[in-house]
C-alpha positions in Angstrom: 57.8 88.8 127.2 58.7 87.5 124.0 62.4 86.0 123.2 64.7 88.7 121.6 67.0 85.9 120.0 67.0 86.1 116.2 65.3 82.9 114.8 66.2 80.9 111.9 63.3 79.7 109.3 63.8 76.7 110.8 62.4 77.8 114.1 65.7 77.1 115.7 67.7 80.3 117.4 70.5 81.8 115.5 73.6 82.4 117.3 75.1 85.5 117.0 79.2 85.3 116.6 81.2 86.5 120.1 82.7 89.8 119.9 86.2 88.8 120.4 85.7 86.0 117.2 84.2 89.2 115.1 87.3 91.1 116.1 89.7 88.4 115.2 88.5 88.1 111.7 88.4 91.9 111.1 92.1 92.0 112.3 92.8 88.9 110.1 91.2 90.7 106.9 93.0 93.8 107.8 96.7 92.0 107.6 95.5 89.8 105.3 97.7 91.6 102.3 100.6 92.0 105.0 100.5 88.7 105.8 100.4 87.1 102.1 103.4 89.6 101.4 105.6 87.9 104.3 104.5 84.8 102.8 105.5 85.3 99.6 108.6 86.5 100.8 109.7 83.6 102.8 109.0 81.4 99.5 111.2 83.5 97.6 114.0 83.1 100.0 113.2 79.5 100.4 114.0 79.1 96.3 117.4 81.2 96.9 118.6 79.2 99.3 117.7 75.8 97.2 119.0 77.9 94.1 122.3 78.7 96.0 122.7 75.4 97.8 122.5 73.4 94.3 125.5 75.3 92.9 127.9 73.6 95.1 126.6 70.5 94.2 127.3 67.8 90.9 127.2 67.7 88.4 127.5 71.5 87.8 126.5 71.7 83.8 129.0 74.3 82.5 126.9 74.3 79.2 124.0 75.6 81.1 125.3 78.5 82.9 127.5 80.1 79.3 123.9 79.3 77.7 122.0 81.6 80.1 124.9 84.2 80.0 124.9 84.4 76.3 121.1 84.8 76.2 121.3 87.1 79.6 123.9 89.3 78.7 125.5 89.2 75.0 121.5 88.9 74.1 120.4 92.2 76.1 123.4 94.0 74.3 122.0 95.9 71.1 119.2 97.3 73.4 121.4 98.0 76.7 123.4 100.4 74.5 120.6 101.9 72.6 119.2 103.2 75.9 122.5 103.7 77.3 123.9 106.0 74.0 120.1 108.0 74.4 120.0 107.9 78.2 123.6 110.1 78.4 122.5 112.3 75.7 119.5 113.4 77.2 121.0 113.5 80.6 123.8 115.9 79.4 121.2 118.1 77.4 119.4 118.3 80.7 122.5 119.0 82.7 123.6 121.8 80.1 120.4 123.3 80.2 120.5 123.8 83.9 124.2 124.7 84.4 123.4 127.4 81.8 122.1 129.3 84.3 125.1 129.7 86.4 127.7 129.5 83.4 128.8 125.9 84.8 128.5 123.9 81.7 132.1 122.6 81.7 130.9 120.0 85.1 128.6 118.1 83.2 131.1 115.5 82.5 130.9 114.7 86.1 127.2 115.5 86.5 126.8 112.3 83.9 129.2 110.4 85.1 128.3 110.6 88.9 124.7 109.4 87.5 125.3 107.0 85.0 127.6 105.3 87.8 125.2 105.4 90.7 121.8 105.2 89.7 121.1 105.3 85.5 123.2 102.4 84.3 122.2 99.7 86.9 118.5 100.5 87.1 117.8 101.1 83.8 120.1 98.2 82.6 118.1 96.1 85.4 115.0 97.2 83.7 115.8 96.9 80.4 116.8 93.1 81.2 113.7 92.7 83.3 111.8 93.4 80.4 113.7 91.1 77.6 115.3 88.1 80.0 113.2 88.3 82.7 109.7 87.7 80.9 111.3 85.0 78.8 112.2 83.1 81.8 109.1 83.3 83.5 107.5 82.3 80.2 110.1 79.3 79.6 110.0 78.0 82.8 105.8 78.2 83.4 105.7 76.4 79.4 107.8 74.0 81.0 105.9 73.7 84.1 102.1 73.1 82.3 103.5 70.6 80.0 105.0 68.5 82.9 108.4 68.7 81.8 109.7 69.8 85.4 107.6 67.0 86.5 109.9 64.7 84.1 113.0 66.2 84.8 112.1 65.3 88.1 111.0 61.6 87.7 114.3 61.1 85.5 116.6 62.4 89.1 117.2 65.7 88.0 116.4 68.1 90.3 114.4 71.2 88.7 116.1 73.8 90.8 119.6 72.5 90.1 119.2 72.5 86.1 116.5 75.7 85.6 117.2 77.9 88.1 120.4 77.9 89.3 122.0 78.8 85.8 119.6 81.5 85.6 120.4 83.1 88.7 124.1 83.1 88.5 124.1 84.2 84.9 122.3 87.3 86.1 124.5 87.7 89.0 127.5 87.8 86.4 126.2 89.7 83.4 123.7 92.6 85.1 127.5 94.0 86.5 128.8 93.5 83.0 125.9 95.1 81.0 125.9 98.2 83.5 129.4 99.0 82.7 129.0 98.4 79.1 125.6 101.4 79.7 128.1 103.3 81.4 130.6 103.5 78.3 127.7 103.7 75.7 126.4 107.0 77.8 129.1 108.4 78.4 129.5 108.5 74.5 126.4 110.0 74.2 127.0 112.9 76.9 130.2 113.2 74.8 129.0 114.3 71.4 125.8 116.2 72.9 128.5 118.1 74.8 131.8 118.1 73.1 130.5 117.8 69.1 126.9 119.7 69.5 127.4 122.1 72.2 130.8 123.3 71.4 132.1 123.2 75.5 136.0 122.7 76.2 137.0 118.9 76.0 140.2 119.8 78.7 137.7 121.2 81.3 135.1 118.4 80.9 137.5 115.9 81.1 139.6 117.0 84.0 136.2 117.7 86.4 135.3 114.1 85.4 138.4 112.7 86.1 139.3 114.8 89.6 135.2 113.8 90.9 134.0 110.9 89.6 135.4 108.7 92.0 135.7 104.5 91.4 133.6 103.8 94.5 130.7 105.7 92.8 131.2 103.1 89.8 131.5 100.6 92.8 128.0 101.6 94.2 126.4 101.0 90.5 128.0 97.8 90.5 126.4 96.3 94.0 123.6 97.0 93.0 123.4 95.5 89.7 124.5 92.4 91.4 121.3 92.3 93.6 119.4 93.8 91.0 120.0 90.7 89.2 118.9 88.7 92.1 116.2 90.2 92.3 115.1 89.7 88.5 115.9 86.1 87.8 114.4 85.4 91.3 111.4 87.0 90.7 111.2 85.7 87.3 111.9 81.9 88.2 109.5 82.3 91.2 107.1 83.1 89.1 107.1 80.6 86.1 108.3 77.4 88.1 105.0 78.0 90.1 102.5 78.3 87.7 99.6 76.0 87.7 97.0 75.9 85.1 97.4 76.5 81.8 98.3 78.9 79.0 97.0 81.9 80.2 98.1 81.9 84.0 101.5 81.4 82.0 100.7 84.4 80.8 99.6 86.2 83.9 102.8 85.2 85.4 104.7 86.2 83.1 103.7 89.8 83.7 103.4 89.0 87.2 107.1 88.6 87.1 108.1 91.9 84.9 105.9 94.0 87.2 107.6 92.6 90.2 111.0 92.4 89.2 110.5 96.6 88.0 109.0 97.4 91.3 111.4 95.4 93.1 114.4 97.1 91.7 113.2 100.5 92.0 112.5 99.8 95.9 116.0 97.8 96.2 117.1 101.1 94.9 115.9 103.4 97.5 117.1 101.2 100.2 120.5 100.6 99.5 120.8 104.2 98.5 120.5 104.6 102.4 122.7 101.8 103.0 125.6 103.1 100.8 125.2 107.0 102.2 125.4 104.9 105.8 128.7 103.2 104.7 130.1 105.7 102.5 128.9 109.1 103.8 131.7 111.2 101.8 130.2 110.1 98.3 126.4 109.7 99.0 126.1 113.7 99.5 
């Protein structure tokens, strides 16, 4: 009988892989994504901690950090409250509209408030910031990073994560909390003339409801997480340009590597600690 064995053109017999090798590899290819996430991840973390460590350290470069909160912050205004003004406008026509139904229109004074404090100011200012700062860093610091000037700063004893990121990160620690309360104001001006000015309802009634309801821990909740939403940005963002290797264009790929991210990443941040904060503060996430 002849040999069943598969034969190379060599003559030689080919060796078919084990079962259990096969099954590694497909198991491997199936976490694959799961795996490079983790990874990812951990790196991520890893720059924190460096980022975090260094600000304890000298020299601690004053300049630097009121340089990236100027250009964070003060920078991101004129657009923070254009969408801000627009953003409470349209979320008290909504709010009209639908209280129409039931003759409730005097409670959307708290209807805006309660969502401008929670969930539209400090996402929407975290985007809106994403999109200006965030892409700038990433583009800044992957310029920096082709032309070998992180590589200098470096060779001259100046450690890259101490003088490029750690400015960056505080500076959107400070100013994301900042800009959300300056989106809070700017909206609730707009709810204010779509309501009050356009729609003719009683200033007395709107007022009081948002005054007895909107409670300061709701403007609390906003403000926690614009603090890690701004983690989460410059993170991202630095991440993403001080590992770029290559040249112009991966700068460029990174750079929208780092918007995408940073959006995604604040809308899941979102989610979760909306189901941390209804865990801690079950009164006021109902």
């Amino acid at each position: 009988m002849s040999d069943a064995s598969p034969t190379n053109p060599s003559g030689g017999t080919e060796q078919l892989p084990p079962m259990d090798t096969q099954a590694v590899r497909l198991v491997g290819r199936i976490f694959a994504p799961l795996l490079g996430a983790v990874a990812i991840f951990g790196l991520h973390m890893m720059l924190l901690g460096r980022a975090f460590t260094w600000l304890f350290r000298r020299p601690f470069r004053l300049r630097l950090y009121l340089e990236q909160m100027e250009f964070i912050g003060v920078g991101s205004l004129p657009i923070i409250m254009l969408v801000g003004f627009f953003s409470g406008a349209v979320t008290a026509l909504q709010a009209i509209t639908a209280l129409a139904m039931f003759d409730q229109q005097r409670w959307v004074g708290y209807g805006v408030g309660v969502s401008l404090a929670r969930e539209l100011a400090p996402v929407f200012t975290a985007l809106m910031i994403t999109a200006r700062a965030g892409s700038a860093m990433a583009t800044e610091l992957g310029s920096m990073r082709i032309t070998e000037q992180i590589d200098a700063l470096t060779t001259f004893a100046v450690n890259p994560v101490h003088y490029l990121v750690t400015p960056r990160l505080v500076a959107s620690i400070l100013m994301l909390p900042v800009m959300t309360m300056v989106f809070n104001v700017v909206g609730l001006l707009g709810a204010y003339i779509i309501s009050i000015l356009v729609y003719q309802i009683d200033f007395g009634q709107v007022l009081e409801l948002f005054r007895h309801w909107v409670d300061p821990l709701d403007y609390v909740q906003g403000l926690i997480k614009a603090v890690i939403f701004g983690i989460a940005m410059a993170l991202t963002a630095c991440y993403q340009g001080f590992n770029v290797r290559g040249g112009a264009k991966e700068v460029g790929r990174a750079t929208t590597a780092a918007v995408v991210s940073s959006s995604v990443s604040v809308l899941v941040l979102d989610y979760f600690l909306i189901e941390i904060m209804n865990v801690i503060w079950p009164a006021h996430g109902m």
